[in-house]
DRENDO-1510 file (C-alpha; in Angstrom, 1 decimal, always signed):
<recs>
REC; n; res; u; v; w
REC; 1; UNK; +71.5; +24.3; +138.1 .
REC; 2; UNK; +68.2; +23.2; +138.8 .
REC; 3; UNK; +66.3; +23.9; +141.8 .
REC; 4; UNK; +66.5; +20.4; +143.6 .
REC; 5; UNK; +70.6; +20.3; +143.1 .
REC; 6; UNK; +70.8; +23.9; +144.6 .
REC; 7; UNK; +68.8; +23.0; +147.6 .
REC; 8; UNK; +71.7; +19.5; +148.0 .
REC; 9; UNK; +74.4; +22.0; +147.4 .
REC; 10; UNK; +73.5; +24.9; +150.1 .
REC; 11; UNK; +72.2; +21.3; +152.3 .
REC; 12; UNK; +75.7; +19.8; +152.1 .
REC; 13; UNK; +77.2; +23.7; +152.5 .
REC; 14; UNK; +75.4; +24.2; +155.8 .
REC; 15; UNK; +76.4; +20.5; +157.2 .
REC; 16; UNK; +80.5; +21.3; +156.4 .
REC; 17; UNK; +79.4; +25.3; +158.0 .
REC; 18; UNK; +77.9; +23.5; +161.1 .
REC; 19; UNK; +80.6; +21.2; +161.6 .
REC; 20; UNK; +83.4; +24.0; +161.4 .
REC; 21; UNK; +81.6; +26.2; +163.7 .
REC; 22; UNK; +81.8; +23.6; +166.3 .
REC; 23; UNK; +85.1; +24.0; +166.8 .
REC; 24; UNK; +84.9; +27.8; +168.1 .
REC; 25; UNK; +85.3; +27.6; +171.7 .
REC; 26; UNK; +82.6; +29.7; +172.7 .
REC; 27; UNK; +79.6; +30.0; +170.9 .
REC; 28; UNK; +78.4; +33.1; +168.7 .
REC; 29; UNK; +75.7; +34.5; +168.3 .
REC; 30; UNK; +74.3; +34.8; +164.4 .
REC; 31; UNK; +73.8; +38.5; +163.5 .
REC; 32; UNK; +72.2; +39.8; +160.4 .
REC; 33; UNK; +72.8; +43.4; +159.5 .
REC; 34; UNK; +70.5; +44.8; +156.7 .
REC; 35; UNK; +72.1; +47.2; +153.8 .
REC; 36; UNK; +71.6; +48.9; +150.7 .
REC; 37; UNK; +73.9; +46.7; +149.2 .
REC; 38; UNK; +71.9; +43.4; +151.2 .
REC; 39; UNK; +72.2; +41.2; +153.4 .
REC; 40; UNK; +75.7; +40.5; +156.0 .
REC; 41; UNK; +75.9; +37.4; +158.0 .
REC; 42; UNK; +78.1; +37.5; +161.1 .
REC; 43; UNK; +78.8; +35.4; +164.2 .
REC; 44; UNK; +79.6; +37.8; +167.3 .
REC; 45; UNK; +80.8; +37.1; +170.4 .
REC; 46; UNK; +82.3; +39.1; +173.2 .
REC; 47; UNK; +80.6; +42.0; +175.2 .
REC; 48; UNK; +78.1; +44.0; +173.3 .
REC; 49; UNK; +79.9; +47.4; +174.7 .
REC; 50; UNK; +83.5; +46.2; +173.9 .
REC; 51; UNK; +85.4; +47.8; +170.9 .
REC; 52; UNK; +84.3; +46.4; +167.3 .
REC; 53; UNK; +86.8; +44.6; +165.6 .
REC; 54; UNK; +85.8; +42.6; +162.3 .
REC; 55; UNK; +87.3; +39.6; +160.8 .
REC; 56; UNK; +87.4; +39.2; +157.1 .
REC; 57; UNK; +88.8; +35.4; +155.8 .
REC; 58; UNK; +90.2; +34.7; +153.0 .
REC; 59; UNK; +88.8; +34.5; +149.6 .
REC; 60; UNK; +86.3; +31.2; +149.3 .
REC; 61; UNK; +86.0; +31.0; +152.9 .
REC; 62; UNK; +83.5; +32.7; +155.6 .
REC; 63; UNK; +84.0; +34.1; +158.9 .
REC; 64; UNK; +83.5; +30.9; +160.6 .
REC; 65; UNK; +87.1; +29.8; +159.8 .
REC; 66; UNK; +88.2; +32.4; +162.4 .
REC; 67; UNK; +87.9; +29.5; +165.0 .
REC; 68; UNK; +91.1; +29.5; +166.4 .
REC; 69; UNK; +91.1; +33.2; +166.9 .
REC; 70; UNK; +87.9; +34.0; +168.8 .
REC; 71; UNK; +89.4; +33.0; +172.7 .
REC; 72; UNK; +92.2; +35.4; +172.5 .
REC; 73; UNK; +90.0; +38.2; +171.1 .
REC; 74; UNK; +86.2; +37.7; +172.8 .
REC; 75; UNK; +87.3; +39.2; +176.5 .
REC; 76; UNK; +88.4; +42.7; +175.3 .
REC; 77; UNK; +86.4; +43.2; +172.1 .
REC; 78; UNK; +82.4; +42.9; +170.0 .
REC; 79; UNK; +84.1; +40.2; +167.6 .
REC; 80; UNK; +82.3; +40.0; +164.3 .
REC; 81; UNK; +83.7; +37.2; +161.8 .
REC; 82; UNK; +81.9; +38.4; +158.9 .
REC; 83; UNK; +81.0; +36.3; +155.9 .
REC; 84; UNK; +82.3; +39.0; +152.8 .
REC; 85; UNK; +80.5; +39.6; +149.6 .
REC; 86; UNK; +81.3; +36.9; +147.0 .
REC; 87; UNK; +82.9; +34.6; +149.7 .
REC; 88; UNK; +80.9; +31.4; +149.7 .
REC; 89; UNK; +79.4; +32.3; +153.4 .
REC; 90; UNK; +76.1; +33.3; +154.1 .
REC; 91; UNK; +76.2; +36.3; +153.1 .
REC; 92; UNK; +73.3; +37.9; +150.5 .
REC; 93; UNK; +74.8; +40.9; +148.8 .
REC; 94; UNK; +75.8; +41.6; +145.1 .
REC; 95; UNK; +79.1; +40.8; +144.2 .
REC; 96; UNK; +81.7; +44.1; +144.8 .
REC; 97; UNK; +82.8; +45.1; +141.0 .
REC; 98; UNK; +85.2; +47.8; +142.3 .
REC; 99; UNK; +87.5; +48.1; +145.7 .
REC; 100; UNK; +85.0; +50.9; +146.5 .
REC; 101; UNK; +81.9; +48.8; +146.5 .
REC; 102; UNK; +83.7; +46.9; +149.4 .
REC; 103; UNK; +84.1; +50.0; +151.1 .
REC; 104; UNK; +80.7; +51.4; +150.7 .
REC; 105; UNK; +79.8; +48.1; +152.4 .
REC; 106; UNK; +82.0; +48.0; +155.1 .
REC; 107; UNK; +80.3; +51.9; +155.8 .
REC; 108; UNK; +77.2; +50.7; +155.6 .
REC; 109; UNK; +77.3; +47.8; +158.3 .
REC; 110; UNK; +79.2; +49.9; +160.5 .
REC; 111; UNK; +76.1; +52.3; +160.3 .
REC; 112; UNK; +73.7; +49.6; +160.7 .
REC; 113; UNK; +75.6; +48.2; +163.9 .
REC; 114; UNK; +75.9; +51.8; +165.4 .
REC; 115; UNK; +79.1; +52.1; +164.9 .
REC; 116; UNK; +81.5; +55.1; +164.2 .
REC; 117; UNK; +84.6; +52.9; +163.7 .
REC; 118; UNK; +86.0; +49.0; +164.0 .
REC; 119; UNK; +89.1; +47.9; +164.0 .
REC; 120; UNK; +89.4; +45.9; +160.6 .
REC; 121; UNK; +91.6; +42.4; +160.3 .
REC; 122; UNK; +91.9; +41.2; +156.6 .
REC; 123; UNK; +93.4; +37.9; +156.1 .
REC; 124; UNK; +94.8; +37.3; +152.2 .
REC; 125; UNK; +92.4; +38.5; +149.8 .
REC; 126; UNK; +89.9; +40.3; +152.8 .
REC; 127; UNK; +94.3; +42.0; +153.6 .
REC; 128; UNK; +93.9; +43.4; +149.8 .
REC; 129; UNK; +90.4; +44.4; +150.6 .
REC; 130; UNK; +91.6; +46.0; +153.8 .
REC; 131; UNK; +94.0; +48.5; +152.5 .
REC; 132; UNK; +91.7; +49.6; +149.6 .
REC; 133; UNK; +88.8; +50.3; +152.2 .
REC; 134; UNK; +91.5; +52.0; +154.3 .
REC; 135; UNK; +92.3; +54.7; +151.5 .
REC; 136; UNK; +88.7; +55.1; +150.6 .
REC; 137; UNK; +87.3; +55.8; +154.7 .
REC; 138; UNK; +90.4; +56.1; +156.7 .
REC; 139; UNK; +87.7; +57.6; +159.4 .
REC; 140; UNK; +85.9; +54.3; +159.7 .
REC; 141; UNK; +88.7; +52.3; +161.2 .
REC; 142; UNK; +90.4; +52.7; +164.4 .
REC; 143; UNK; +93.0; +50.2; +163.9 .
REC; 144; UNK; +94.3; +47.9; +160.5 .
REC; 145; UNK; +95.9; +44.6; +160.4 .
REC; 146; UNK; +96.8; +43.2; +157.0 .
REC; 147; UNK; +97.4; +39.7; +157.8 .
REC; 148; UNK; +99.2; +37.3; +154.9 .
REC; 149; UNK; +97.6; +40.4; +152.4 .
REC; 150; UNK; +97.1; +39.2; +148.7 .
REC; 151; UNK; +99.6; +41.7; +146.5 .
REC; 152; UNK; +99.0; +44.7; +148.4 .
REC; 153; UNK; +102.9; +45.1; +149.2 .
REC; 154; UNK; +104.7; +42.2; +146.3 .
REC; 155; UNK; +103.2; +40.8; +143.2 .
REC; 156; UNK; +102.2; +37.1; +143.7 .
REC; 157; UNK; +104.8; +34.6; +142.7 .
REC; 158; UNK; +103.6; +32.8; +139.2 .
REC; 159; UNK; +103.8; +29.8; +140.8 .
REC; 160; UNK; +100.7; +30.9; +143.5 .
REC; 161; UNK; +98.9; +32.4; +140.7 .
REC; 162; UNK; +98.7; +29.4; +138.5 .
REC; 163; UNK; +97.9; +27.0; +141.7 .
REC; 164; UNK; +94.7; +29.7; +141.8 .
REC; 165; UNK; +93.7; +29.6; +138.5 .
REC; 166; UNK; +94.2; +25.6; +138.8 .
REC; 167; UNK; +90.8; +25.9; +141.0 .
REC; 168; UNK; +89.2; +27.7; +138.4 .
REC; 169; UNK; +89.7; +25.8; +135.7 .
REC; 170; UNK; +88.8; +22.3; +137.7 .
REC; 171; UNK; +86.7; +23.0; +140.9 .
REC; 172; UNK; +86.9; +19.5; +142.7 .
REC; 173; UNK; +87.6; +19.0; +146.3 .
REC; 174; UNK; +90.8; +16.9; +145.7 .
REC; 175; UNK; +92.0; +20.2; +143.8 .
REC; 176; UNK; +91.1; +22.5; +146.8 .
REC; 177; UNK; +92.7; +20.3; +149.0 .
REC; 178; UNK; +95.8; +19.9; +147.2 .
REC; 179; UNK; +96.1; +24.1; +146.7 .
REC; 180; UNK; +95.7; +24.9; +150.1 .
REC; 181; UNK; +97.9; +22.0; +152.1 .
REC; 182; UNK; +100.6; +23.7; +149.0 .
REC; 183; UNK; +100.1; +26.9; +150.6 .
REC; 184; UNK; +100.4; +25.5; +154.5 .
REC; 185; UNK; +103.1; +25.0; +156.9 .
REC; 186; UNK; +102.1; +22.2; +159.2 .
REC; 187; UNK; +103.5; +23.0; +162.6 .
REC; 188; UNK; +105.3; +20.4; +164.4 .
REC; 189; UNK; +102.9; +20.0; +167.2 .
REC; 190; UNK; +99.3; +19.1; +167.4 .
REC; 191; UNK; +99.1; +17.5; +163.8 .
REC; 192; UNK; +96.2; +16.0; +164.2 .
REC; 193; UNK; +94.4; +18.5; +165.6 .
REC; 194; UNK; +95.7; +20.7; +162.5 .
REC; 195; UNK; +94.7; +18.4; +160.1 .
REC; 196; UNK; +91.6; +18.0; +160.8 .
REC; 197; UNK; +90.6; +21.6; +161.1 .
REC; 198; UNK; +91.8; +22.3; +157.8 .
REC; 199; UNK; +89.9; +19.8; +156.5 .
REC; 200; UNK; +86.8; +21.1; +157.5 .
REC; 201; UNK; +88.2; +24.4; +156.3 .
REC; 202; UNK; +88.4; +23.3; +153.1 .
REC; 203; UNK; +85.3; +21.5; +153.3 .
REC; 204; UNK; +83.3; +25.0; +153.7 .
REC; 205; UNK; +85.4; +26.5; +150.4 .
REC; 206; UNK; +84.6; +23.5; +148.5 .
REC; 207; UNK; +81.1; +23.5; +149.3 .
REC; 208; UNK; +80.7; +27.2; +149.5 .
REC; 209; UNK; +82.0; +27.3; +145.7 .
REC; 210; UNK; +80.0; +24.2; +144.6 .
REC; 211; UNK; +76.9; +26.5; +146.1 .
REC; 212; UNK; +77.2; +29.7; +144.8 .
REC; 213; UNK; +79.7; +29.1; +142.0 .
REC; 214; UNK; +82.1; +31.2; +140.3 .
REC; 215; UNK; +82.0; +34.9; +141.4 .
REC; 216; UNK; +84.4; +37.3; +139.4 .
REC; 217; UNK; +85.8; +40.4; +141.9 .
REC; 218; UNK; +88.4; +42.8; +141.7 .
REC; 219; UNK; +91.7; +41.1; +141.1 .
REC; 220; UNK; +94.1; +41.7; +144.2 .
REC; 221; UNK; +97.2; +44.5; +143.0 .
REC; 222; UNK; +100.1; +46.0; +144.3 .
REC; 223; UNK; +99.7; +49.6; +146.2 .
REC; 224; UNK; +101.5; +52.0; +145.0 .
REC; 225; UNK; +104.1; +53.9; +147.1 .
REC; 226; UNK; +101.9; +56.8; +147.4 .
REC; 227; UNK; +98.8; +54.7; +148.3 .
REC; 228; UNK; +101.0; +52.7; +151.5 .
REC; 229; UNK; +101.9; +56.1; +152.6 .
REC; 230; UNK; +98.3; +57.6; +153.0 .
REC; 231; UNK; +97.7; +54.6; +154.8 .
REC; 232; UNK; +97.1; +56.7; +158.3 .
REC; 233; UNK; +95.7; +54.7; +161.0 .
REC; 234; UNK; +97.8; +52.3; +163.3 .
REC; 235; UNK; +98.8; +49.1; +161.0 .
REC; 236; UNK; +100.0; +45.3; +161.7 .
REC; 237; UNK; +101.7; +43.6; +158.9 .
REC; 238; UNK; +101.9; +39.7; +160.4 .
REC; 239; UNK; +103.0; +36.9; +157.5 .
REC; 240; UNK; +104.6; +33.8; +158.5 .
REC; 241; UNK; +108.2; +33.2; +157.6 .
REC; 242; UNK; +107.3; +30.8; +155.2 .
REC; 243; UNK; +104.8; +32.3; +153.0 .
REC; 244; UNK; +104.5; +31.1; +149.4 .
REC; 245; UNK; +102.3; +34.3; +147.4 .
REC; 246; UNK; +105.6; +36.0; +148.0 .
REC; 247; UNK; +108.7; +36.6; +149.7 .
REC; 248; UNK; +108.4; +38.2; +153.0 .
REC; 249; UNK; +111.4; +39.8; +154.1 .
REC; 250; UNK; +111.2; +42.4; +151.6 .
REC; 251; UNK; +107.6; +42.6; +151.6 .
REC; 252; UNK; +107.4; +43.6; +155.5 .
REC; 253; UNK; +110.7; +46.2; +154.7 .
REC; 254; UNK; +108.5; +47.9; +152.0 .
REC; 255; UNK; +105.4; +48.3; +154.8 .
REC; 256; UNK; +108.2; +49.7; +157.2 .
REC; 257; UNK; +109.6; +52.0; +154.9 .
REC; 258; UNK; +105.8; +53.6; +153.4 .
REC; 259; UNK; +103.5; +53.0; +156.1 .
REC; 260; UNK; +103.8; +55.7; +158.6 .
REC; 261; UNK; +102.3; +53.8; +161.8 .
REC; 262; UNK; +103.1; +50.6; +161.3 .
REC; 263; UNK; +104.2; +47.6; +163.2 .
REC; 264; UNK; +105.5; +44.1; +161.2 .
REC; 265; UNK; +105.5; +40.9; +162.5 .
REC; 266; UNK; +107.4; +37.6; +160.8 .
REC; 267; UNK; +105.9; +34.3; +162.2 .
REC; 268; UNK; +108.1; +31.7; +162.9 .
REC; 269; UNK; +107.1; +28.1; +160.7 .
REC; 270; UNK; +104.2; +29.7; +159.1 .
REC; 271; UNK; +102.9; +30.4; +155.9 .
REC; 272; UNK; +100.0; +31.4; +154.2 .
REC; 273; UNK; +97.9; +29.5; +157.0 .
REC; 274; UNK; +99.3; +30.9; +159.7 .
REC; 275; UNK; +96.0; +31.6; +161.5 .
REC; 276; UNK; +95.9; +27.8; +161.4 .
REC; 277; UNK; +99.2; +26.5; +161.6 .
REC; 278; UNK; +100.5; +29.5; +164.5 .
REC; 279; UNK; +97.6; +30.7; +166.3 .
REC; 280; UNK; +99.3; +31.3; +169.3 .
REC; 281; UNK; +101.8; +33.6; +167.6 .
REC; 282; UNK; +99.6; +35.1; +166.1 .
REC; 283; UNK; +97.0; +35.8; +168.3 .
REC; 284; UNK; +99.4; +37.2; +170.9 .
REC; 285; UNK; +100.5; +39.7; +168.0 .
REC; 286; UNK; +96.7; +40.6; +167.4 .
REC; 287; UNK; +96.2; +40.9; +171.1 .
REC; 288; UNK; +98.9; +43.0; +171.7 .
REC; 289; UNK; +98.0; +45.5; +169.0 .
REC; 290; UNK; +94.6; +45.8; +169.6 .
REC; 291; UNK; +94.6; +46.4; +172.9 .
REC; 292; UNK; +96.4; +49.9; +172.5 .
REC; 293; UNK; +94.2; +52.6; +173.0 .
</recs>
C-alpha cells in the first residue's frame, strides 16, 4: 500500500476510534506500557490504587468498544481496556504466533504496570485467549471471566465459521456490517441508542482492518477436559441465551462440570453482543464477581 493511502487509512481509523471513544461516560486516560514484545495502548480509568482488571475485545476490535462497561467497573477498580496484539487498535506489537506469546505479553505489561496480578475479562476471541493465558501463568490472574469465549468450551457452529471466513475473503464494510448485526440480538429497548453504537463499532473493525490488514493468529480451539480442570482461579462463564458460535446450555454445563471455581451466567435476549445488546445484565454479573475478595 503506498505511503500516502496508509496515512488515509490510519486518518480515517483514528476519526471512527475518536468518535467511539466519545461514547465512554467518563473519560480515560491513554496509557502506553513498553515491552519486549512492543508497544500496548490502553485507556484507564478508575483509581490508580484500585484492583487491576483488564478488558480484552473481541477479535478486529480495540479496547475502546468496552464503552458501555466502564461506569459499572471505574468506582471499585484500575480499568484498563487494552488494544490486543493483532487487533486493529493501537497497539504496536508483533503479531502472537502461539497462545504462549499472548501470555508472555500479558506478563510482561503486568510487570511494566507494577503489577503482581489483574483480574483478566476476555470477550470472544480475547475469552479463547483468556483460558490459554490462564493455563500458562495461573499466578498472574486473581480472577477470570470468559465472556461469549470463541471454542474454548464447544466447537463453533459451521454456520459462524463460514460468516468469518466471509470477511476474509471480501473485506468491505457492508460485509462487516452484515456479520456482526447476524451475530446480534437487538434488545427491545433503546434501539436507537443500540444501533448506533454498533455502528461505530463496526466502523473501528472495518477501519482497523482496512489499516493494518490481514493478521493470521492462532486459531481459537476447544480445551480439553483436562485443560478446563487446571483452570484454578475464580471463573465467570456469562453468554447470552441467544448466542450463535454455539449452543449455550450445554456449553455452560461443560464449564460447571470441569472448572473447579466456577460461576455461569445465561443472559436473557443476548447473543454474541451481549456487552452491547445487555449491558446492564451483564455488568451487574461482572460487578458482582469482581468485587469478591
Amino acid at each position: 500500500m503506498p505511503s500516502s493511502s496508509r496515512s488515509e487509512a490510519d486518518r480515517i481509523f483514528r476519526v471512527a476510534y475518536e468518535t467511539l471513544l466519545q461514547t465512554w461516560p467518563v473519560p480515560p486516560e491513554p496509557v502506553w506500557v513498553t515491552s519486549p514484545s512492543g508497544r500496548t495502548h490502553l485507556l484507564a480509568a478508575g483509581p490508580p490504587d484500585a484492583p487491576a482488571v483488564f478488558l480484552m475485545p473481541g477479535l478486529g476490535t480495540s479496547g475502546v468498544a468496552w464503552t458501555a462497561q466502564i461506569a459499572a467497573l471505574v468506582d471499585t477498580h484500575r480499568v484498563y481496556a487494552v488494544d490486543p496484539p493483532a487487533n486493529n487498535g493501537l497497539t504496536e506489537v508483533a503479531t502472537p504466533q502461539r497462545f504462549d506469546d499472548f501470555a508472555r505479553w500479558y506478563v510482561e505489561m503486568l510487570d511494566a504496570l507494577g503489577l503482581r496480578q489483574a483480574d483478566y475479562v476476555g470477550m470472544s476471541y480475547a475469552g479463547c485467549v483468556a483460558a490459554h493465558v490462564a493455563l500458562a501463568v495461573p499466578e498472574r490472574i486473581r480472577r477470570l471471566v470468559l465472556m461469549a469465549p470463541a471454542a474454548t468450551l464447544l466447537p463453533l457452529k459451521f454456520g459462524g465459521v463460514l460468516k468469518g471466513l466471509s470477511i476474509l475473503a471480501w473485506p468491505t464494510r457492508a460485509r462487516y456490517a452484515s456479520v456482526m448485526r447476524w451475530m446480534a440480538f437487538p434488545p427491545a429497548e433503546h434501539r436507537e441508542a443500540y444501533d448506533a453504537l454498533l455502528d461505530k463499532v463496526i466502523d473501528v473493525t472495518y477501519a482497523g482492518r482496512k489499516r493494518t490488514g490481514l493478521s493470521m493468529i492462532p486459531t481459537p480451539r476447544v480445551l480439553g477436559d483436562d485443560e478446563l480442570r487446571r483452570i484454578s482461579m475464580p471463573t465467570l462463564v456469562i453468554l447470552g441465551d441467544k448466542e450463535k458460535q454455539y449452543d449455550p446450555t450445554p456449553a455452560l454445563a461443560r464449564a460447571k462440570s470441569l472448572i473447579a471455581d466456577v460461576r455461569t451466567v445465561l443472559i436473557p435476549d443476548a447473543s454474541h453482543d451481549l456487552m452491547f445488546g445487555q449491558p446492564e445484565r451483564v455488568n451487574a454479573a461482572l460487578k458482582e464477581f469482581l468485587a469478591d475478595p
